[in-house]
ZAMARGU-4260 file (C-alpha; in steps of 0.2 Angstrom, whole numbers, plus 5000, padded with zeros to 4 digits):
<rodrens>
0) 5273/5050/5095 | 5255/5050/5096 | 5241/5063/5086 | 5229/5071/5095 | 5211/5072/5088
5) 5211/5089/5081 | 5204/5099/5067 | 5220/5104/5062 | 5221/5120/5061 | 5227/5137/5067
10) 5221/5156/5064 | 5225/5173/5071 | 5226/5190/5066 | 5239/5200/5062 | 5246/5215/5071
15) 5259/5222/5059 | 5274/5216/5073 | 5272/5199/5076 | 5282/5188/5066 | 5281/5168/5076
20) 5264/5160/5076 | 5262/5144/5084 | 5257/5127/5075 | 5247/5120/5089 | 5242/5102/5079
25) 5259/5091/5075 | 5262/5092/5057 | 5274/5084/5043 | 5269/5096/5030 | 5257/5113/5031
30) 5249/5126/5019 | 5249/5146/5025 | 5236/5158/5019 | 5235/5176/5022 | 5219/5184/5020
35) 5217/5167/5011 | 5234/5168/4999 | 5243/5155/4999 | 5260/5159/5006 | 5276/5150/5000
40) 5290/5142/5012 | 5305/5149/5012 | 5298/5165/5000 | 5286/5171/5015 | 5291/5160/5028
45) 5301/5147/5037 | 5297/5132/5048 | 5304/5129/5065 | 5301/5112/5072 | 5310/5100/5085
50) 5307/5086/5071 | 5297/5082/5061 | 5278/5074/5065 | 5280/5086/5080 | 5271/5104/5084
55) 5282/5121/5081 | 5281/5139/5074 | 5277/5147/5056 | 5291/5164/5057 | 5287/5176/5044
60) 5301/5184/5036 | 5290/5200/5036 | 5277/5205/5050 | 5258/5201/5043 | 5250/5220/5044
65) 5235/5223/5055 | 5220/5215/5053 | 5226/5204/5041 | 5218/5186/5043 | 5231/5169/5045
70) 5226/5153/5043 | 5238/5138/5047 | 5231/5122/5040 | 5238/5103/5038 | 5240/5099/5021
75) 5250/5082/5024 | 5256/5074/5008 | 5246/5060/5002 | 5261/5046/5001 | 5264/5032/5009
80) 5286/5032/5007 | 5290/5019/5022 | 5298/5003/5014 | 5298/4988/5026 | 5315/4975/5020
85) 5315/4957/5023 | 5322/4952/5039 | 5330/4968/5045 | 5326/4975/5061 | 5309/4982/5066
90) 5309/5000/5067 | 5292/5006/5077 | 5299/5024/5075 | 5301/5024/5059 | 5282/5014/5059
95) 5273/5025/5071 | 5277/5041/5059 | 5269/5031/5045 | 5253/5028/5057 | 5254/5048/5062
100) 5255/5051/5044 | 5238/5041/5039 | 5230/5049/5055 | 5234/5066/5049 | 5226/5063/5031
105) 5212/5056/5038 | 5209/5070/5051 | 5212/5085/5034 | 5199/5075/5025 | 5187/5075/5038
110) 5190/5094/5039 | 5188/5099/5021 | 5173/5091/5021 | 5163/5097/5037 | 5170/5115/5028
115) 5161/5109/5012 | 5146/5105/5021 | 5145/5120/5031 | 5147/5131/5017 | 5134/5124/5005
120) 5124/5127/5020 | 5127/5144/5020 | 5126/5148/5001 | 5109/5154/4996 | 5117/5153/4978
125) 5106/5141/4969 | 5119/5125/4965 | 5119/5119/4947 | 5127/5102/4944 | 5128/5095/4925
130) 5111/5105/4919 | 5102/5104/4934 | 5099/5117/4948 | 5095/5113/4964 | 5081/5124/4973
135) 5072/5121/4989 | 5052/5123/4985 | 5041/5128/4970 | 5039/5145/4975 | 5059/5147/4974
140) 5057/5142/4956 | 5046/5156/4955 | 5056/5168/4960 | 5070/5162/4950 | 5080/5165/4934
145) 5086/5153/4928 | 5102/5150/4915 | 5096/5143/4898 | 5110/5130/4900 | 5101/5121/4914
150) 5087/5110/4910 | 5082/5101/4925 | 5076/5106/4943 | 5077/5096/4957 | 5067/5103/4971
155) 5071/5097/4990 | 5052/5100/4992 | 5039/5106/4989 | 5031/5121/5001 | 5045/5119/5012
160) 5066/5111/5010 | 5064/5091/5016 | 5043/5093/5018 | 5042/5077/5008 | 5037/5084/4991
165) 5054/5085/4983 | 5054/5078/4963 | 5062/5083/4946 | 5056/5095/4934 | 5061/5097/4915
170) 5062/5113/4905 | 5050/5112/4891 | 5048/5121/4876 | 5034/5136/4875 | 5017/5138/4886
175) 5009/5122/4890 | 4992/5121/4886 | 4982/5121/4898 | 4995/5127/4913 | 4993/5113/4927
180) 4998/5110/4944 | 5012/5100/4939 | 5017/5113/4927 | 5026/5131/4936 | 5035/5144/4926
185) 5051/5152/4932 | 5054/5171/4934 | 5064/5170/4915 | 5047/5163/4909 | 5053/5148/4905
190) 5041/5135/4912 | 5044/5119/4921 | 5036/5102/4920 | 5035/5089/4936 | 5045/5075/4928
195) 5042/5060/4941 | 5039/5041/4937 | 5033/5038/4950 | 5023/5053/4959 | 5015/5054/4976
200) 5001/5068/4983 | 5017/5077/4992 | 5023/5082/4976 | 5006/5094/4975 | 5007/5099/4990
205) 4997/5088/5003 | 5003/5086/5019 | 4998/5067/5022 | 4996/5070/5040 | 4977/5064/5045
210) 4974/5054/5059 | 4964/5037/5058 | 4948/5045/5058 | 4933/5052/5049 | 4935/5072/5043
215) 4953/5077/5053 | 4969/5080/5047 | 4974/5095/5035 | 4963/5094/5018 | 4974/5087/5003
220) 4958/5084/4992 | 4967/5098/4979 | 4983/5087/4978 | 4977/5071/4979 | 4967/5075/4964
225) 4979/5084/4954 | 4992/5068/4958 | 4978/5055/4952 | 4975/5067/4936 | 4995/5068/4932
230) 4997/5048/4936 | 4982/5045/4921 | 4990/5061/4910 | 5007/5052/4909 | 5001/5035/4910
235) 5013/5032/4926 | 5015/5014/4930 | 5016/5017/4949 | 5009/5032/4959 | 5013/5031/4977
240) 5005/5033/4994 | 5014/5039/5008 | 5003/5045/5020 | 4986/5044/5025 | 4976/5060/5016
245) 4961/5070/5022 | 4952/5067/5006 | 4934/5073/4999 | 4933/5063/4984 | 4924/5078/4969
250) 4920/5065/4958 | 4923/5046/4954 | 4942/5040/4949 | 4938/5037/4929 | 4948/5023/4922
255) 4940/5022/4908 | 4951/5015/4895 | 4967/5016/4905 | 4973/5001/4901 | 4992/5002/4902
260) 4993/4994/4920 | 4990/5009/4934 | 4996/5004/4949 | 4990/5015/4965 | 5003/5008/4979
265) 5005/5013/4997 | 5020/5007/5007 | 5007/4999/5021 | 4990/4998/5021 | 4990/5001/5039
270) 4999/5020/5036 | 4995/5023/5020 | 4979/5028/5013 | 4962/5040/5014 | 4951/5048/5030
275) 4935/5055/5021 | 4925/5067/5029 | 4908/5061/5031 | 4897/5056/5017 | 4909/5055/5002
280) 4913/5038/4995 | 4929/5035/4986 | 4924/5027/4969 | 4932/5020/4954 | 4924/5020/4938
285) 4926/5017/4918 | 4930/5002/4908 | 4945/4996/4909 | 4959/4982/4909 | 4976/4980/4921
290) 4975/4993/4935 | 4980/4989/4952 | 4977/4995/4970 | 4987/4989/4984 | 4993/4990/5002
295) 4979/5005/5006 | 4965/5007/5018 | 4950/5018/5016 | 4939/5025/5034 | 4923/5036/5032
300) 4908/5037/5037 | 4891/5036/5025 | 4874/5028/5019 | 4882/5017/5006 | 4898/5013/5004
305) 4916/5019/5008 | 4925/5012/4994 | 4915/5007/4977 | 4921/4997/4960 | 4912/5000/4946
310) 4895/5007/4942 | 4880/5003/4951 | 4872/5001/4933 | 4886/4989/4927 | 4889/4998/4913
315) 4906/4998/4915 | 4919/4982/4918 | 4935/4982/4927 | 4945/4966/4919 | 4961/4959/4929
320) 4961/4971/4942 | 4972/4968/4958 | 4965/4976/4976 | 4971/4976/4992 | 4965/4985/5006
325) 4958/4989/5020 | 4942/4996/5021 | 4931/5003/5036 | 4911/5013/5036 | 4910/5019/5054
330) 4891/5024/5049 | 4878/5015/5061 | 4865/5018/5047 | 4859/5001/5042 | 4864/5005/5024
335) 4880/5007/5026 | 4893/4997/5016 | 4912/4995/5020 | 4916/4992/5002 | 4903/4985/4983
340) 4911/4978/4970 | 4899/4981/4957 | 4906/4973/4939 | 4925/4966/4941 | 4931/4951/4930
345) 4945/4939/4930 | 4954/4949/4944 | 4962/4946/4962 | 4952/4951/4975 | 4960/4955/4992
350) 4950/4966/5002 | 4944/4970/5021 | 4927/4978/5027 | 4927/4981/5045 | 4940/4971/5051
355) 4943/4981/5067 | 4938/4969/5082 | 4922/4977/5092 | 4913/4963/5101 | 4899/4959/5092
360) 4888/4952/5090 | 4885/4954/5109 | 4890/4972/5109 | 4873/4976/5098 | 4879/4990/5085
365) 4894/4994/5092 | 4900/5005/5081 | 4894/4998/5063 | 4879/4990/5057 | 4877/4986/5041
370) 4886/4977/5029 | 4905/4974/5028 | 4908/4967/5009 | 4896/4969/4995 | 4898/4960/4979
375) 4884/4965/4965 | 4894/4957/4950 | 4909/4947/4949 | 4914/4935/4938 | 4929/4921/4935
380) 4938/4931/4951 | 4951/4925/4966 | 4943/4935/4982 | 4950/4935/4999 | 4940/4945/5010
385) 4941/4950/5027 | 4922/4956/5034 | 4913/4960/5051 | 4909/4972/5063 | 4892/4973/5054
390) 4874/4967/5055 | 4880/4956/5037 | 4898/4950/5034 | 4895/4945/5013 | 4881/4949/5003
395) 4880/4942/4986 | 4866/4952/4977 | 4857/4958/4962 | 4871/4954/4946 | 4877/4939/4939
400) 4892/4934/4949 | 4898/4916/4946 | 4913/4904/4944 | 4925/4914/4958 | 4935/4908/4973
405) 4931/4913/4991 | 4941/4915/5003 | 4932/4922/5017 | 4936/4928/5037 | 4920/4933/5043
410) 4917/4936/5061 | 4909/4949/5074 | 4893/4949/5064 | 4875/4943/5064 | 4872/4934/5047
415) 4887/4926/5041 | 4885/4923/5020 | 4867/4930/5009 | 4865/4926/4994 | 4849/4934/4985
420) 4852/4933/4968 | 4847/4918/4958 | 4862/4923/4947 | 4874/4919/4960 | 4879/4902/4953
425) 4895/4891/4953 | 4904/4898/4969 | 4917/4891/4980 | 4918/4896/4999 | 4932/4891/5010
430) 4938/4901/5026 | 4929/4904/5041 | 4912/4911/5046 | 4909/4915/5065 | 4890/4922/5064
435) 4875/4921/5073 | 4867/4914/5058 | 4878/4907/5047 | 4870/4907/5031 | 4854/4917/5022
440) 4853/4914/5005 | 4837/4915/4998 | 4841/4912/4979 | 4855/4905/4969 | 4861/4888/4963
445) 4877/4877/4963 | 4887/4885/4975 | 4899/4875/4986 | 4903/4878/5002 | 4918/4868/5015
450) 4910/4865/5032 | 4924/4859/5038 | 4934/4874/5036 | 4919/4888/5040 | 4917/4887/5057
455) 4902/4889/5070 | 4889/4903/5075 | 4887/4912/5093 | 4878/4905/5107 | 4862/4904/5102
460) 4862/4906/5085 | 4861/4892/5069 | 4866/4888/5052 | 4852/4895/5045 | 4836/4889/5036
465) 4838/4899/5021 | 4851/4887/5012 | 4844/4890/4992 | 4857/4885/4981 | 4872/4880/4993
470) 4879/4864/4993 | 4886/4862/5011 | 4902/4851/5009 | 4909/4840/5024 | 4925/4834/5016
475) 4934/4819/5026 | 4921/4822/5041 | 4903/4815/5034 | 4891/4822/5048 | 4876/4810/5052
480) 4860/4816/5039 | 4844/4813/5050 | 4832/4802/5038 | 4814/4810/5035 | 4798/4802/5037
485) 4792/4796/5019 | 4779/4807/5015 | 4761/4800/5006 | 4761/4793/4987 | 4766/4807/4975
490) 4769/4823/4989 | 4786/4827/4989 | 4800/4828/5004 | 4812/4841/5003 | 4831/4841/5005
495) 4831/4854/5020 | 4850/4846/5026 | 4859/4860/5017 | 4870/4844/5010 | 4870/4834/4993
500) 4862/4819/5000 | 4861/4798/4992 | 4843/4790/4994 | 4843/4776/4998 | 4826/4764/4992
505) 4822/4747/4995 | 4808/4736/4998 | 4789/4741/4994 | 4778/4743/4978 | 4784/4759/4969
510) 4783/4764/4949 | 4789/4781/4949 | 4801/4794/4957 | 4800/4811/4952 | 4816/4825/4957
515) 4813/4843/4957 | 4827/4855/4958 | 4829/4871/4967 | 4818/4881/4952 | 4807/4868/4952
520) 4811/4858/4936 | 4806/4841/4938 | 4812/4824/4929 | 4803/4809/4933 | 4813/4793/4935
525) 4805/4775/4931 | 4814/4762/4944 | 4811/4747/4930 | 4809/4738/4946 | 4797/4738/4961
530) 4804/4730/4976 | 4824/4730/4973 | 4836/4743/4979 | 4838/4760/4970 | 4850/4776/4973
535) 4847/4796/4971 | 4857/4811/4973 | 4849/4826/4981 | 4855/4843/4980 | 4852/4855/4993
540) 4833/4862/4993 | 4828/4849/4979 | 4815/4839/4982 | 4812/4822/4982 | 4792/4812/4977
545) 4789/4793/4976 | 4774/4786/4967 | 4768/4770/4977 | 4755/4757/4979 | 4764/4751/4995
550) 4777/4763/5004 | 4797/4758/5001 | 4810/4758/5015 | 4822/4774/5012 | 4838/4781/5020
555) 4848/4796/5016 | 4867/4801/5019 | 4879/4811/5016 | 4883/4812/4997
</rodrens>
């Protein structure tokens, strides 16, 4: 015998003269209700049935009366009584009714279920489970009163059922002072505390649903603030983004003194994130220790920049932070900035200004134009940065930023690396810078760059002639230094090569050579010998003078 798929189970209505109602589903064992009371075998009703696992008839002993409502369900036992004996004879019968019997199980359960389903659907009836109550939105909690044995809430969402906004709220104790947005009282009085560990803007209400764009997208400045303002209030250790939020930015985020490890996460930095409107900046401020923010993107569009760390005063330092984003200025004013880290210390640095591909330099402005990374202060840091799209990829300027790693991937703009502070020392570049100039630093000492690894300028462009305070290294490659003329007794010849450089002296009448570094400190060196062979070293943009009777032989190479 085989079972059909079927839900198992029959209805009709009663008529007051009909006594035989078919069992259209085969069955083993049944259940018999009458306007939903259950009816006993043999007291209400009998069975007919060719055998059993087979179709037949329920024959009540008295007609049901009119209107009444009969319901004929499968309620197979739940045993499993067929016993197989060591080498007797294969029943398949006797088999196949224990198959039809697990079939039929599984088929009831299947039923009771989708009936469970459906009716928890159709219950408006608040559901309360071990002390919490189930509601769909915050407005529900609102209009409802609710039992003093529960003490949790959990809300499916927030404006609407399943909007992304759902979260826990705990009872607590009195009127909270002051009410806030993640406070709501119920229609009882009693009010409600957002109890989340880790919150996102969805849980006040933002919709999360800008486009990659500059002022579109359904304003969630409200939310995202009062989510930033609950993440510090309960010192959460990880606030979420999942979304990217119109956002308007009404003051700085202020850190200050937050130092029990905030992390600001989205789930992508392509998704996840903020579209100012025009002309806000989204800043973080204070002095503090630990935070982090990662996997986010910024876009606006200002004079300035988009995304700012720290004061532009430097009164306040942000110590082991951790950044990674994605940061873009779509402004064409000439002072605009992707992103400025203004005073960050002992942190790791992971950041991209303008890393969308646009063609330039040869494209002209198209469509930003001023400068991609900014780094005012920065100290003892790992940074990473992505920049271009600008007229300037990295500018180092103003502060005292010193001792960090570079690792940088500039392209698509037209100076490369400036330097213009003379408190820029004791940097390391790697990565690759694809400029028209490659470098303009004006100021600065002791910073080392790999030429080996940052790579070439566009057609027609140079390494620069501004090379202050940069020590152009060529690794395993030495390329070929171009000796100088020797200049007149006493006027000096300086290192223009951008290298550290060895001079070479031989030959000639000379009593004194005199080196002068970058700031122009000079040391005067007595040979001890006038005609034998003697070594230098040369920085880049020292400067080299020899005091002769008759000139030396001299060469230089690479250091």
């Amino acid at each position: 015998m085989t079972v059909a798929n079927t839900v198992r189970v029959s209805t009709y209505t009663g008529n007051g003269v009909t006594v035989s109602f078919p069992v259209v589903f085969s069955f083993f064992e049944i259940a018999v209700y009458v306007d939903d009371a259950l009816q006993t075998n043999g007291g209400s009703y009998y069975i007919t049935q060719s055998e059993p696992g087979a179709t037949g008839n329920v024959v009540f002993f008295t007609a049901p009366a009119s209107n009444t409502a009969i319901r004929i369900i499968g309620d197979t036992d739940l045993v499993q009584e067929t016993d197989y004996v060591d080498n007797d004879p294969f029943g398949s019968e006797e088999h196949e009714r224990a198959l039809d019997r697990l079939t039929m199980i599984v088929q009831e359960l299947r039923r009771d279920v989708d009936d469970a389903i459906d009716e928890i659907a159709q219950d408006t009836t608040p559901l309360v489970i071990n002390s919490i109550i189930v509601l769909p939105t915050r407005a529900t909690i609102a209009a409802t009163s609710i039992d003093s044995t529960v003490y949790t809430i959990w809300l499916t969402g927030y404006s609407a059922a399943n909007d992304g906004g759902g979260a826990f709220y705990k009872r607590i104790v009195g009127t909270p002072s002051p009410v806030k947005a993640w406070h709501v009282q119920s229609s009882d009085g009693t009010y409600w505390q957002l109890d989340e560990p880790e919150p996102t803007p969805q849980m006040f209400g933002a919709k999360g649903d800008a486009p990659y764009g500059v002022g579109v997208g359904t304003d969630d400045t409200t939310a995202v603030d009062n989510w930033f303002s609950y993440a510090l209030t309960f010192q959460v250790k990880t606030a979420l983004l999942k979304g990217r939020y119109r956002y308007k930015p009404t003051a700085p985020w202020n850190v200050a003194s937050q130092n029990w490890g905030l992390n600001i996460r989205g789930r992508s930095w392509l998704n996840d994130g903020f579209a100012l409107d025009a002309t806000y900046e989204l800043a973080i401020e204070g002095s503090s220790f630990y935070w982090a923010m990662r996997d986010f993107h910024v876009i606006g569009s200002r004079s300035g920049p988009v995304f700012r760390v720290g004061k532009d005063d430097y009164s306040d330092a942000h110590n082991v932070a951790d950044m990674l984003g994605n940061i873009k200025n779509t402004s064409s004013n000439a002072s605009a900035e992707a992103f400025r880290l203004n005073y960050v210390l002992h942190s790791d640095i992971d950041l991209i200004g303008n890393g969308n591909a646009s063609g330039r330099p040869g494209s002209g402005t198209e469509p930003g134009t001023g400068t991609a990374a900014m780094v005012r202060q920065v100290q003892f840091s790992s940074l990473r940065i992505g920049a271009g799209n600008a007229n300037k990829g990295l500018v180092i300027a103003s502060g005292f930023t010193y001792a960090n790693d570079f690792l940088l991937d500039i392209e698509e703009v037209d100076k490369g690396l400036t330097i213009s502070t003379a408190n820029a020392t004791n940097n390391e570049f790697g990565g690759v810078i694809v400029a028209t100039t490659l470098y303009d630093c004006t100021a600065g000492s002791r910073n080392i760059i790999d030429a080996n690894v940052l790579s070439s300028f566009y057609g027609g462009g140079s390494t620069g002639t501004n090379l202050v305070g940069i020590e152009i290294r060529d690794g395993a490659i030495q390329a070929h230094i171009t000796t100088p003329s020797l200049p007149a007794t006493t006027v000096y010849q300086a290192n223009t090569t951008g290298k550290k450089v060895q001079v070479v002296m031989w030959g000639g009448t000379y009593t004194v050579v005199t080196i002068k570094d970058a700031t122009g400190g000079a040391i005067a060196f007595t040979p001890g010998i006038t005609n034998g062979t003697t070594t230098f070293t040369l920085l880049p943009n020292w400067s080299i003078a020899v005091t002769y009777a008759s000139p030396p032989g001299w060469a230089w190479f690479p250091a």
